[in-house]
C-alpha positions as CSV (number, residue, x, y, z in Angstrom):
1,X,6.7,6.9,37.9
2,X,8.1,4.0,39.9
3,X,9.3,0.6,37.8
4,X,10.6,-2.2,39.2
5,X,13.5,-3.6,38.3
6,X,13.9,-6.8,36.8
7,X,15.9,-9.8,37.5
8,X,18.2,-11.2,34.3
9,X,16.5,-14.2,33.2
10,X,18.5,-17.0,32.4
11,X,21.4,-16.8,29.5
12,X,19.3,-18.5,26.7
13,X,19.8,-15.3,24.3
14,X,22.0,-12.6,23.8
15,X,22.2,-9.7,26.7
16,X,20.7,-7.1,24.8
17,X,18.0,-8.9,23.3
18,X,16.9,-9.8,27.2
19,X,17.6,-6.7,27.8
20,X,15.7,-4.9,24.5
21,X,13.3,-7.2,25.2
22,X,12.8,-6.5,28.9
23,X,12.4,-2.7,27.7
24,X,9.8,-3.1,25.4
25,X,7.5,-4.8,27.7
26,X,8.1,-1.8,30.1
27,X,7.8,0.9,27.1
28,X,4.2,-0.8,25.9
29,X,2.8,-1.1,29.7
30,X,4.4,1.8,31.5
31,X,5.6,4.4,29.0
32,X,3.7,7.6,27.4
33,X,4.7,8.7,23.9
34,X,6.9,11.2,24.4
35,X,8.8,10.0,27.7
36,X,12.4,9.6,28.1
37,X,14.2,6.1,28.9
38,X,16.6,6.2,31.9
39,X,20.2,7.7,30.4
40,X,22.5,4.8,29.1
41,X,24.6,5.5,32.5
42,X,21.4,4.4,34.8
43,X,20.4,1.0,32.2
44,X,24.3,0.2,32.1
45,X,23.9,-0.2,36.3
46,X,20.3,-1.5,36.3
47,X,21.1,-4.3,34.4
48,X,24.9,-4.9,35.3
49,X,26.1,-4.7,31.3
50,X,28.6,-2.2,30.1
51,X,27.4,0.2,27.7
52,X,28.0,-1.4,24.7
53,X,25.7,-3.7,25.3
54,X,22.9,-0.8,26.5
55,X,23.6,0.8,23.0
56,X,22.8,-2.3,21.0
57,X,19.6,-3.0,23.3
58,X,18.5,0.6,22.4
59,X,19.1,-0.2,18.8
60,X,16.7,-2.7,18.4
61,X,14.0,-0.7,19.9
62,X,14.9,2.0,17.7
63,X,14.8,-0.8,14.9
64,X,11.3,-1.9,16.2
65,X,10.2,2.1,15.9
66,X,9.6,1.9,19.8
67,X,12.0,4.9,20.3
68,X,13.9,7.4,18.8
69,X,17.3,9.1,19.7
70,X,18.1,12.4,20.6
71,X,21.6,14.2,21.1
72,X,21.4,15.8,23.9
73,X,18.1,14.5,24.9
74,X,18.2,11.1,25.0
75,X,15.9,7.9,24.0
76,X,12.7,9.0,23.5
77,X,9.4,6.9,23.5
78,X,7.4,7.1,20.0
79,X,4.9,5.1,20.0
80,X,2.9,2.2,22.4
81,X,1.5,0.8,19.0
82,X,2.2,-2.8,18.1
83,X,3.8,-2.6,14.9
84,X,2.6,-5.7,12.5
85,X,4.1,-6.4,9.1
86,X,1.3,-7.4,6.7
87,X,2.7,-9.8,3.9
88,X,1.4,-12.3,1.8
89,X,2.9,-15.1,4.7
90,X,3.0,-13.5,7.7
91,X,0.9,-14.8,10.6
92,X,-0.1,-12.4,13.5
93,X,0.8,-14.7,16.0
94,X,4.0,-15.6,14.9
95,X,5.2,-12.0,14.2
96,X,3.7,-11.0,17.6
97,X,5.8,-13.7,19.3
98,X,8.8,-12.6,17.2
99,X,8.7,-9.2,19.1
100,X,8.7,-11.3,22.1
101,X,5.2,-10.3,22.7
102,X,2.7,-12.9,24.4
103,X,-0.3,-13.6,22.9
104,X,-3.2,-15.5,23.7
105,X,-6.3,-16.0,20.9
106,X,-9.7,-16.7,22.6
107,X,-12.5,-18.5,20.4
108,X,-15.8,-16.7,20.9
109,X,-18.3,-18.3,18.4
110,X,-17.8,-21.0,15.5
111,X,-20.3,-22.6,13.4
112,X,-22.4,-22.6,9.5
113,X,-23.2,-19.2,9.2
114,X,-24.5,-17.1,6.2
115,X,-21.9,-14.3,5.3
116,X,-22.4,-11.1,3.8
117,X,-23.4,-10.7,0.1
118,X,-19.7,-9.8,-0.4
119,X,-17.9,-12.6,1.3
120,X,-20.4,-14.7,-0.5
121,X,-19.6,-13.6,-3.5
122,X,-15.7,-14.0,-3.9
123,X,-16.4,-17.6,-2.7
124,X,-18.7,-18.3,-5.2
125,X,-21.6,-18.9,-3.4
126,X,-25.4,-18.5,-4.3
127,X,-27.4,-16.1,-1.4
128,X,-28.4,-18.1,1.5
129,X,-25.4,-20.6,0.9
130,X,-23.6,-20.9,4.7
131,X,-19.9,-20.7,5.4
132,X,-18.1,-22.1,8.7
133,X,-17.4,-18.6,10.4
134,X,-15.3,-19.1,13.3
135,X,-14.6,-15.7,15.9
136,X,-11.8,-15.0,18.0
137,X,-10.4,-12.5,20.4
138,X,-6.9,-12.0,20.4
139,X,-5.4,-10.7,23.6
140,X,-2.1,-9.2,23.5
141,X,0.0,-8.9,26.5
142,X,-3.2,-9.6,28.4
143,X,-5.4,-7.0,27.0
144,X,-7.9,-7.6,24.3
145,X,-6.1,-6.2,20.6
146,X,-8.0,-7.7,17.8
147,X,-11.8,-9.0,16.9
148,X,-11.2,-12.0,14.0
149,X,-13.9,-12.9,11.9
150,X,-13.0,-16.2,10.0
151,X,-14.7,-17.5,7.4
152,X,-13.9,-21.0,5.7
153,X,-15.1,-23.1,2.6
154,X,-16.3,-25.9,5.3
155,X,-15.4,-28.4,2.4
156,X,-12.0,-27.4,3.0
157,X,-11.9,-28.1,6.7
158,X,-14.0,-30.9,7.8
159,X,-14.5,-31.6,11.7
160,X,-13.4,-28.3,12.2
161,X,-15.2,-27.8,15.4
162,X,-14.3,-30.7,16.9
163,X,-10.6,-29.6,16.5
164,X,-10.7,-25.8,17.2
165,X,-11.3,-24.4,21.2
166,X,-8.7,-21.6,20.3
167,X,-4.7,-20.3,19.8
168,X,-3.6,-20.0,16.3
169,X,-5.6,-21.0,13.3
170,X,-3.2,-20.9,11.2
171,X,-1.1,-23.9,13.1
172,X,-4.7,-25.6,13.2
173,X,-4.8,-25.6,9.5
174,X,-0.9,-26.7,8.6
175,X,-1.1,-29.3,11.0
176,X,-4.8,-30.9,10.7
177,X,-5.5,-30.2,7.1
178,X,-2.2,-29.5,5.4
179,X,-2.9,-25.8,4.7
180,X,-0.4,-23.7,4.0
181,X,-2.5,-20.4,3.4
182,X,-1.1,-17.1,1.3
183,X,-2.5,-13.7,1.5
184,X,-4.0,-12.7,-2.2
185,X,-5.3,-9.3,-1.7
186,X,-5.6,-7.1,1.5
187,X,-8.0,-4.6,2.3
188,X,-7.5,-2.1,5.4
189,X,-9.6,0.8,6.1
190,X,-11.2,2.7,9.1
191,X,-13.7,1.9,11.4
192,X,-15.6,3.0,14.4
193,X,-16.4,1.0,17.1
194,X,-19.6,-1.0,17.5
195,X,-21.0,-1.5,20.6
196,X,-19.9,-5.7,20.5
197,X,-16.4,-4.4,19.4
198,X,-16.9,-2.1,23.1
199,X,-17.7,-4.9,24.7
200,X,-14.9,-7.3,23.5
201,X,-12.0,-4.9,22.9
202,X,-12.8,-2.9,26.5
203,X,-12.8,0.3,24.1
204,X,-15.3,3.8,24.0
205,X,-18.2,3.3,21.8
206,X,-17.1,5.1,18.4
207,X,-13.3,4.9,19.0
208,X,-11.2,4.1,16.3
209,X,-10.3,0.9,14.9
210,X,-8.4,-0.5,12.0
211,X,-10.3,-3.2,9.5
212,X,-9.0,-5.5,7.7
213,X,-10.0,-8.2,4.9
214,X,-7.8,-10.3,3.5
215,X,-7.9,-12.8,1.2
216,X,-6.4,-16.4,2.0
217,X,-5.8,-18.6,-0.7
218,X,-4.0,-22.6,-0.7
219,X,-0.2,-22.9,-3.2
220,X,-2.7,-23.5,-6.2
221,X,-4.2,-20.0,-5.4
222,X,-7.9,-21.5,-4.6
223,X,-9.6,-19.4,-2.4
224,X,-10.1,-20.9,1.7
225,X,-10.2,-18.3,3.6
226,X,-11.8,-14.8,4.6
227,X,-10.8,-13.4,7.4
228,X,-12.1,-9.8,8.9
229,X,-10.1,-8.1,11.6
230,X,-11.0,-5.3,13.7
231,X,-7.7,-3.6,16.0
232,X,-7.9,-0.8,18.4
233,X,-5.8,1.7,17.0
234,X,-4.2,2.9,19.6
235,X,-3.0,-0.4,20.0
236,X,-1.7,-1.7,16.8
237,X,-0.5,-0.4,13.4
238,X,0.4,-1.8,10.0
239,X,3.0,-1.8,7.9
240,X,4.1,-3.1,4.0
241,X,7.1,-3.3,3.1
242,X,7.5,-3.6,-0.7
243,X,10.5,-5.9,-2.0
244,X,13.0,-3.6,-3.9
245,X,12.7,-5.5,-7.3
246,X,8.9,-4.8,-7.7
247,X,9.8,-0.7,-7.1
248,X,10.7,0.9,-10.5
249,X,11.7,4.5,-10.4
């Protein structure tokens, strides 16, 4: 497998976060589970950094849970999976873009819709009662990732669709509508795919996917938001981490 090397950008961050950084890009488009990395000697020359430096590069991937280490063997790919932290303030985009992974969020459909009997019911609403649903397509690195269903008290976020034509609505919300929004309860289960997730997330019809609900409330805990994602799972996996003061042995 050929890979081009890659130029050092310009010195606006530490070596071996370019350099980590510059890995993981490779390991997520080029890379297999199970594959090797070049030996620490070959990085050390490719990027014109002693090895120090390749050590502490490595050690954020293997912070990441991109790859693991082998005496003997050497750095071994684990995983093409974006890993995504799900707490009650963490924002896909902004965790995405923390991994130095590029992220682009298309919007599909928006509009008054009626939602399921479920969605209905946690915001209060009587059947036939219609919520501002608003669909997105996140692409990740270039390919689609994730399906978002969002769905809104519209008395919450008037003029809306004037405002929204896609990226982060989340940054939409803060900076429009002063809405800070809080994950209350999470939901996340398996799914097949549909044939609109097919078309959308470029995947085989039935292939597994990852759902999630989640609950989005304002600081006084009122409820603003539902939002519904659907992520190829061989793309993307979830993780909670649990603070050590709520764990009692």
């Amino acid at each position: 497998m050929s890979r081009q090397l890659a130029k050092a950008p310009l010195d606006r961050s530490p070596r071996y976060r370019e350099m980590a950084d510059t890995l993981a890009r490779e390991i997520r488009s080029d890379y297999a589970p199970g594959e090797l990395l070049p030996a620490e000697v070959a990085l050390a020359r490719r990027f014109g950094v002693n090895r120090h430096t390749v050590r502490r590069a490595l050690d954020e991937l293997v912070a990441a849970g991109m790859v693991s280490r082998h005496q003997g063997r050497g750095t071994q790919v684990v995983d093409r999976r974006l890993d995504y932290a799900v707490s009650a303030a963490s924002k896909v985009t902004h965790n995405l873009a923390a991994l130095g992974i590029a992220t682009q969020t298309e919007c599909l459909a928006q509009g008054l819709r009626e939602p399921p009997e479920a969605i209905a019911q946690r915001f209060g609403r009587s059947p036939g009662e219609r919520l501002l649903c608003v669909d997105t397509l996140r692409h990740v690195d270039g390919a689609p990732a994730m399906l978002l269903w969002h769905w809104f008290d519209p008395e919450r976020v008037p003029g809306w669709e004037r405002r929204y034509r896609g990226g982060s609505t989340r940054a939409l919300l803060d900076q429009h509508y002063g809405l800070q929004l809080f994950r209350r309860r999470v939901r996340i289960e398996a799914a097949s795919a549909t044939r609109s997730d097919t078309r959308h997330l470029r995947c085989p019809l039935g292939a597994p996917l990852l759902q999630l609900v989640s609950d989005n409330v304002d600081r006084d805990g009122a409820l603003v938001e539902i939002s519904v994602s659907r992520a190829r799972a061989d793309r993307l996996a979830y993780h909670i981490d649990f603070d050590s003061d709520e764990v009692s042995s």
